[in-house]
Legacy VTK file of the C-alpha trace (Angstrom):
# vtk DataFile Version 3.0
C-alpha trace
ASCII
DATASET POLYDATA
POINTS 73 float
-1.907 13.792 -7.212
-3.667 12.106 -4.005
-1.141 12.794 -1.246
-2.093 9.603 0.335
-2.168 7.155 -2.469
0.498 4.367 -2.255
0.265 3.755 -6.338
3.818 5.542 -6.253
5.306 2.477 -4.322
3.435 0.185 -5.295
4.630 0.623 -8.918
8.056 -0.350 -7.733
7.179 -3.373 -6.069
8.629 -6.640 -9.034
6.264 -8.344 -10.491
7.243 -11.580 -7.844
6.493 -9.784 -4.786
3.564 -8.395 -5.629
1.257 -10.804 -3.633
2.811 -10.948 -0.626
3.514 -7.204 -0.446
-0.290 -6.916 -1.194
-1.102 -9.349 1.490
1.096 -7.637 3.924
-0.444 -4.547 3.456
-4.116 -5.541 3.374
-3.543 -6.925 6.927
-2.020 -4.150 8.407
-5.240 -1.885 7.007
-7.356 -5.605 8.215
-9.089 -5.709 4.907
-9.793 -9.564 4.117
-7.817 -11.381 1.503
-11.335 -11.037 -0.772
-12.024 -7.206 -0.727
-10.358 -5.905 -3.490
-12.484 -3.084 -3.490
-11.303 -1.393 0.002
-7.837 -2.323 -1.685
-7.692 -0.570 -4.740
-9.402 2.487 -2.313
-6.614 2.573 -0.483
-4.040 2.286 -2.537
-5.291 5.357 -4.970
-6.236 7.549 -1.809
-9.735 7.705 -1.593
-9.516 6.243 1.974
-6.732 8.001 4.332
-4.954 5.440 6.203
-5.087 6.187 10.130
-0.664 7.411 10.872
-0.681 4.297 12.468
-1.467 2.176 8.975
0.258 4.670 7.488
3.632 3.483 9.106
3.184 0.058 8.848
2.447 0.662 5.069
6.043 2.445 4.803
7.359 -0.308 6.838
6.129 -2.871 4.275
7.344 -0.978 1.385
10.783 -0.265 3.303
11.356 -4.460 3.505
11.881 -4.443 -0.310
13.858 -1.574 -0.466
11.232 1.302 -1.173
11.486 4.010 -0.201
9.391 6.324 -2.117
5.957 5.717 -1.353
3.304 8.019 -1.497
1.489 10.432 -4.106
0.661 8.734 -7.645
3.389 7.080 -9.956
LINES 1 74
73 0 1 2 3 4 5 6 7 8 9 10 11 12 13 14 15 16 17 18 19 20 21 22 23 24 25 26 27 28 29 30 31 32 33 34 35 36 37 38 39 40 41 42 43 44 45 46 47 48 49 50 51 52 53 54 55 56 57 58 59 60 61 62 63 64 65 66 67 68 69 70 71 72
């Protein structure tokens, strides 16, 4: 299990909410809308998100009731 993978949060993200939670979260890590690559990085853990991103990311999650957000699903 990557320790700072979001995978675990997003998994609980509906189906409806999945784009804009995406989008919200790919600005606060200022990827463009286009790099899914630095994306999918991210979100399995390959790339550790500065605390700063970190927060925000927990922040994003926390707006549709998630708690639970890191390690793998």
């Amino acid at each position: 299990m990557n320790e700072f993978s979001f995978e675990n949060g997003w998994s609980q993200v509906r189906q409806k909410d999945m784009p804009e939670v995406r989008e919200k979260i790919m600005n606060a890590l200022g990827l463009k809308q286009n790099n899914r690559a630095s994306w999918c990085q991210y979100k399995k853990g390959a790339i550790e998100p500065k605390v700063s991103e970190a927060k925000a990311i927990e922040e994003i999650f926390a707006e549709y009731g998630i708690k639970e957000v890191w390690g793998a699903e």
